[in-house]
N, C-alpha and C positions, 0 to 999 in steps of 0.2 A: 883299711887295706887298699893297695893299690891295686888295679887290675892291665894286664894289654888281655886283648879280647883278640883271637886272631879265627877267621873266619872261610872253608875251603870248600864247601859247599855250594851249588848251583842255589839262584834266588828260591826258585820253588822246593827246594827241597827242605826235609826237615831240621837238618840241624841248622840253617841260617834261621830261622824260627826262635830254634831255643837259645842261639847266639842273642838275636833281641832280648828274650824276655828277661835272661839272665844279666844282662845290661842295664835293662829297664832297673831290673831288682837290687843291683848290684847299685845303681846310685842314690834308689829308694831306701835301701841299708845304710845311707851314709857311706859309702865306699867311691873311692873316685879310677873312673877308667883312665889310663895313660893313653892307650890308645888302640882305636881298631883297626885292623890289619885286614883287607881283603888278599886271598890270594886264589888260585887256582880258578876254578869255575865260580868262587862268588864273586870275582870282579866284575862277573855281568850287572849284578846287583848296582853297581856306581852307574850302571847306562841310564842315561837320560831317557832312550828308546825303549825301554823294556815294558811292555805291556801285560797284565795280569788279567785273566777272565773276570769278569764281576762278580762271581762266587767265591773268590778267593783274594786273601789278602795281599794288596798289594806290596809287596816286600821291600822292592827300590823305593818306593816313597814312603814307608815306613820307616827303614835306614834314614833316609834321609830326613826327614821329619826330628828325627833320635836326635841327629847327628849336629842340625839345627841349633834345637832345643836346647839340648846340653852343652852345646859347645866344646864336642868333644874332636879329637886331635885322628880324623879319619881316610887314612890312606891307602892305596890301591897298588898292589904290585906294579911297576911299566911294565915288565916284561909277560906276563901273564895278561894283563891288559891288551896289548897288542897284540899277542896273538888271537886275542878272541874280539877285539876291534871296536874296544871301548877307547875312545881316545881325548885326550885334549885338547884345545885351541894347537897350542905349542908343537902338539907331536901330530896334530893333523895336516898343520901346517912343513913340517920337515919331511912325513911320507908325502905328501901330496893328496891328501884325500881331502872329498868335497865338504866336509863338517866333520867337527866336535861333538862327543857325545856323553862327555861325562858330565853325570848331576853336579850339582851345586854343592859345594861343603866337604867335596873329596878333592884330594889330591896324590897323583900320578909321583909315584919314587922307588926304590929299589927294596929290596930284600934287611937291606941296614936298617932300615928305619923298624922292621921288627925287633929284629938283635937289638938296638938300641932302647928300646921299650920295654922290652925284657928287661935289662939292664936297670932299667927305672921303673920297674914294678915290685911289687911282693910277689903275684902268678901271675905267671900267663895261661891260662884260659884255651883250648883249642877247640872246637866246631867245626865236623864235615860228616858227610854222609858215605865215607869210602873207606 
C-alpha cells in the first residue's frame, strides 16, 4: 500500500510522534510512503535551529534521520514555513534575511505537492494535535 503521510502538529507535540512511528511502521510493513507533507505548526520540525531538552526526543532530527534513511520524498509547506520563519537558502535570500534554516532532506513547496500525493497514494494519513 501506498502511503502520503501529512503532518500539522508542532514538533513536541504528540501526534508528530505518532506520525514517526506510523512511518517507521508503515515501511517496516513493506508499505512504501509517497510522501511527507509538513504543514501548519509541524513545519518548525524542518528547522535546522530547533532544539529539544535532553529528556526528550529530539523530533527534528528524528524526521530527519527518517527522512535520510528511507529516502523518502519530504516537504514543507512555503507558505506556513514563512510565516513561522523556517527558511531556505533561496527564500532567505529573496526576503533578505541573514540565513537559512531548514534541515537537510526537506524541501520548501506549496500545498499541490500534497493534492499531488494524494493522487498517487492508496491513503493519505493525517497527524495533528488540534
Amino acid at each position: 500500500m501506498k502511503f502520503t503521510i501529512a503532518v500539522f502538529g508542532a514538533p513536541h507535540a504528540p501526534g508528530t510522534r505518532r506520525a514517526l512511528r506510523f512511518a517507521q511502521a508503515a515501511l517496516a510493513g513493506g508499505h512504501e510512503i509517497v510522501r511527507v507533507f509538513l504543514y501548519r505548526e509541524a513545519v518548525q520540525t524542518a528547522s535546522a535551529n530547533l532544539v529539544s531538552p535532553q529528556d526528550e526526543t529530539d523530533m527534528g532530527r528524528a524526521w530527519q534521520r527518517f527522512v535520510a534513511d528511507n529516502q523518502i520524498d519530504a516537504v514543507v509547506c512555503i507558505a506556513a514555513a514563512l510565516r513561522r520563519g523556517v527558511l531556505d537558502t533561496g527564500e532567505a535570500q529573496r526576503y533578505q534575511r541573514p540565513a537559512a534554516n531548514l534541515a537537510a532532506g526537506w524541501a520548501l513547496s506549496g500545498l499541490g505537492q500534497l493534492h499531488e500525493a494524494a493522487q498517487q497514494c492508496d491513503r493519505l494519513v493525517c497527524f495533528g494535535d488540534q
